[in-house]
C-alpha positions as CSV (number, residue, x, y, z in Angstrom):
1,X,5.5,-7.9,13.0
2,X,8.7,-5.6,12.7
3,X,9.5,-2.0,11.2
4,X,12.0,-2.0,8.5
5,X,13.2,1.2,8.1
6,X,15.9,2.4,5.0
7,X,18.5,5.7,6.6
8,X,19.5,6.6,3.3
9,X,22.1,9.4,4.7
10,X,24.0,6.3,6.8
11,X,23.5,3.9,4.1
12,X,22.0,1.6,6.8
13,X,18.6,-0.9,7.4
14,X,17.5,-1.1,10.6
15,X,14.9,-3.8,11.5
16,X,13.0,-3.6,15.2
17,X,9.9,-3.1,17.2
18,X,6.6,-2.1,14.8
19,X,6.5,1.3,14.8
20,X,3.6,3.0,15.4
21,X,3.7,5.9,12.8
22,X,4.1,5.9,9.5
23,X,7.6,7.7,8.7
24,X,9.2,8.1,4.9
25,X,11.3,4.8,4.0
26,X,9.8,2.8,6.5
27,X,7.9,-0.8,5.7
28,X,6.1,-3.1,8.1
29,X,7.1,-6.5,7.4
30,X,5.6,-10.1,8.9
31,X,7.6,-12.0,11.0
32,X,9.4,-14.2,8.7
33,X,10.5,-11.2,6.6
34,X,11.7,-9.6,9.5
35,X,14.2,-12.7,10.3
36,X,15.4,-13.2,6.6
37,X,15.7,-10.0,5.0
38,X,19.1,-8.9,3.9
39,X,20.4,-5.0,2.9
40,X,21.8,-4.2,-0.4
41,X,25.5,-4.8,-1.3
42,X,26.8,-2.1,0.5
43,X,24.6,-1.3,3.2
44,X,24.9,-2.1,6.9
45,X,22.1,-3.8,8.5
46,X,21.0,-3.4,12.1
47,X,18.5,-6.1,14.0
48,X,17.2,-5.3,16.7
49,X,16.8,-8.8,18.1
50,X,13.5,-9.6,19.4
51,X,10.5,-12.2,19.2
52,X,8.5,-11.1,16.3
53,X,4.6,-12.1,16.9
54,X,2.6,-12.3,14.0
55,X,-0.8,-10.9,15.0
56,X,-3.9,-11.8,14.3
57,X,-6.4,-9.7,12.6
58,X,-8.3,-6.9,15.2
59,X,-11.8,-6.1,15.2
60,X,-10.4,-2.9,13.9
61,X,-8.2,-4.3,11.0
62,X,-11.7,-6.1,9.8
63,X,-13.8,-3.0,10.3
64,X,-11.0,-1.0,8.1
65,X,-11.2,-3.5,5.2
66,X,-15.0,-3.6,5.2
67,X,-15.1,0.1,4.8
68,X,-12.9,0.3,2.4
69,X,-14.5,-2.5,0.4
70,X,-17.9,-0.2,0.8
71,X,-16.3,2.8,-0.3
72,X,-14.5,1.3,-3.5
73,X,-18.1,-0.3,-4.4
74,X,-19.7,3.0,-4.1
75,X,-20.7,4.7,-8.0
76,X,-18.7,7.5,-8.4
77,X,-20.8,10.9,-8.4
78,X,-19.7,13.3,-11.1
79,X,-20.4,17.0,-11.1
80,X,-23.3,18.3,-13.0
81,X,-20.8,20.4,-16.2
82,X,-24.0,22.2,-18.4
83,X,-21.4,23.2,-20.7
84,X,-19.8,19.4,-21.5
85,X,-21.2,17.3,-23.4
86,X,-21.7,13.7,-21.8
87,X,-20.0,11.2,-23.6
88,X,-21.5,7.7,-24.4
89,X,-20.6,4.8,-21.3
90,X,-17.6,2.8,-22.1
91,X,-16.8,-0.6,-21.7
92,X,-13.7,-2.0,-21.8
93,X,-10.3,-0.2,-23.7
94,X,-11.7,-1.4,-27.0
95,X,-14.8,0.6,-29.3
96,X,-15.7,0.2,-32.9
97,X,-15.2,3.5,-35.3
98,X,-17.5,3.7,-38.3
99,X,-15.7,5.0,-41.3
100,X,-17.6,7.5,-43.4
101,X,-17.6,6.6,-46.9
């Protein structure tokens, strides 16, 4: 794993160590995106040479996605509005209109 990280003011990439914060115009990349990625015409681009491990998934990682799976299945709990008037569930983008005649 490796940090790419964008300096916008030096028009330079720098690619290195994985960072550990999360800074603007940075991206973590896998190891093989870390060895082949190029900068944009233009743009200088600094490796910082190194052995980039791709790491396997921690009990943490696993334990991040499971929540997150949890909270995504979750039914979403609307506020009580006395005043609004609840509106039929839809399904889907499409509904059928009945024309008055």
């Amino acid at each position: 794993m490796a940090t790419l990280t964008y300096v916008y003011a030096d028009s330079c990439v720098v690619v290195g160590a994985l960072s550990h914060h999360a800074e603007p115009h940075s991206y973590d990349l896998c190891a093989h995106h870390a060895e082949v990625f190029t900068a944009p015409r233009g743009w200088d681009i600094v490796h910082l040479h190194q052995e980039y491990a791709t790491l396997p998934p921690s009990p943490d990682d696993i334990d991040a996605l499971a929540r997150a799976v949890r909270e995504a299945g979750r039914p979403q709990v609307e506020e009580d509005h006395p005043t609004a008037t609840p509106e039929p569930p839809r399904r889907g983008h499409l509904r059928v209109v009945s024309r008055e005649a």
